[in-house]
N, C-alpha and C positions, 0 to 999 in steps of 0.2 A: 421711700428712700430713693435717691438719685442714684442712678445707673451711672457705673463708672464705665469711663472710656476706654478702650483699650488705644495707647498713644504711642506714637515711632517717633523720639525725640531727633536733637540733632545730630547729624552724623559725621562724622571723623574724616570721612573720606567723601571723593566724588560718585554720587549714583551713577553717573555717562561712565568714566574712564576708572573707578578706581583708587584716582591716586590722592594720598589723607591731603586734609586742606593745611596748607600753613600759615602762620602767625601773618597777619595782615594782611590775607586774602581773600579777594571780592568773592560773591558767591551767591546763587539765587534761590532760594528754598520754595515749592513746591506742595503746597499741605493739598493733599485730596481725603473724599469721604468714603468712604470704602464702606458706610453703613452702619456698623457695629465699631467702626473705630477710626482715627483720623489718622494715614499717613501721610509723613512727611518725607520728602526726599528732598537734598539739598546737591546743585551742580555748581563745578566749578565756570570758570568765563566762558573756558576755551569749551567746556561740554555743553550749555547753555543754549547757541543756537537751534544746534539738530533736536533740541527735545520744546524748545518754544512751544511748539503745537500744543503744548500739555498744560500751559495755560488756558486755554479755554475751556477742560473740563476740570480745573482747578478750584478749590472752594475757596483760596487763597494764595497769592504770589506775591513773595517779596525780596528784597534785596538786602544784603548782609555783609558782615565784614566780619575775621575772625579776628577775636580782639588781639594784640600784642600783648606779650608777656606783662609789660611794668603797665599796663594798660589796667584802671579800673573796667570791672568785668559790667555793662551793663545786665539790670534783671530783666529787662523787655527790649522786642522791638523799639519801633518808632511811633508815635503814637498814633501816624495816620494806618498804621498797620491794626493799630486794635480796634481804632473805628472802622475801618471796612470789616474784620472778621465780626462786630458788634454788629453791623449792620446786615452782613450775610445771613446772620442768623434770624434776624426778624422772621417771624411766622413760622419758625420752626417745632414743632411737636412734639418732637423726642427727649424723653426725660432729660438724659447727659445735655443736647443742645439747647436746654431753656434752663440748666444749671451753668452752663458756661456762658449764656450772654447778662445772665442776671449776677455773675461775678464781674464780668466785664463792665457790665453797668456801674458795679461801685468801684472798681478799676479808674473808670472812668470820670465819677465823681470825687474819685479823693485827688485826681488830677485836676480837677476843678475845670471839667470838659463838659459833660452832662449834671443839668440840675433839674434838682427833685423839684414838681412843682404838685403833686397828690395820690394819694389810691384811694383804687377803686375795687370793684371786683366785675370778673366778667360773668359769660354766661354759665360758664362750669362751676364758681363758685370761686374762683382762684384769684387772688390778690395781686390785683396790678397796678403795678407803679407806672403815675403820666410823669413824663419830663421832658428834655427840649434841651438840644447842644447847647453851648453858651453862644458860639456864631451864627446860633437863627432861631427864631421860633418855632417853628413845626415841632407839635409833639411826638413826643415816640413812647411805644409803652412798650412794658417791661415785664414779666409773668415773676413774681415773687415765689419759688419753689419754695416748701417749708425744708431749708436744710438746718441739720443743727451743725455744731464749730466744727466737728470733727469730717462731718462731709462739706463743709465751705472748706477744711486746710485742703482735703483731699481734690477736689473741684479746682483751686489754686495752684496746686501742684501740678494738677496734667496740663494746665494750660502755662505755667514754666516750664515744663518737658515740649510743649508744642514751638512756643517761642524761643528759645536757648537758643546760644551761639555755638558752635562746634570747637570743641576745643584743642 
């Protein structure tokens, strides 16, 4: 069974200053590894600069907007956001991090980003999917975790809790 993550979705307010974010304001979110769990912190413009530095032990950085009220709610980032977090995770080990990029992979493909071109299996025994962005060939492979529906909904959920817009 795949290890669930422990997830710090998104937040209300600014981690710098405090103060909650409002309706159609810019905002930068922050996801680090902390190991056993991925937190996120999300800063406003004006708090932003003095914590920059935190990008570089960042597992991922991105930029956001909180939607407006009469605004449809998007369910994800942007999608160059799900391919760098897909691709961060390349060669990673840990049960949870090879359940979340083999979601992300079909994330990806029902986008019609990443296509399936075969599996294999490697040297552990585990079934890995070859495939290759649709803007280039280079393959990439992919660790097939045996999850069943109920740990893919839950695998799904935390990574909606990591991406969500604050509302």
């Amino acid at each position: 069974m795949a290890k669930e993550y422990d997830i710090s979705g998104a937040s209300k307010a600014c981690r710098g200053c405090g103060k909650p974010f409002q309706d159609g304001q810019e905002f930068m979110a922050v996801l680090l590894d902390k190991g056993s769990e991925f937190q996120r912190e999300d800063f406003c413009t004006d708090c932003w600069p003095a914590r920059q530095d935190q990008a570089g032990e960042a597992f991922s950085v991105w930029h956001g907007r909180v939607p407006m009220p009469e605004e449809p709610r998007r369910k994800f980032v942007a999608d160059e956001v799900l391919v760098d977090f897909f691709e961060r995770l390349d060669g990673q080990e840990e049960p949870a991090k090879v359940s979340f990029r083999f979601v992300l992979a079909l994330m990806l493909m029902r986008k019609k980003m990443l296509l399936y071109d075969r599996a294999g299996t490697d040297d552990a025994g585990r079934e890995v999917w070859t495939m290759h962005f649709k803007s280039g060939p280079a393959p990439v492979s992919v660790v097939r975790p045996q999850l069943d529906e109920q740990q893919m909904a839950e695998v799904s959920a935390q990574l909606g809790a990591i991406f969500e817009e604050p509302s």
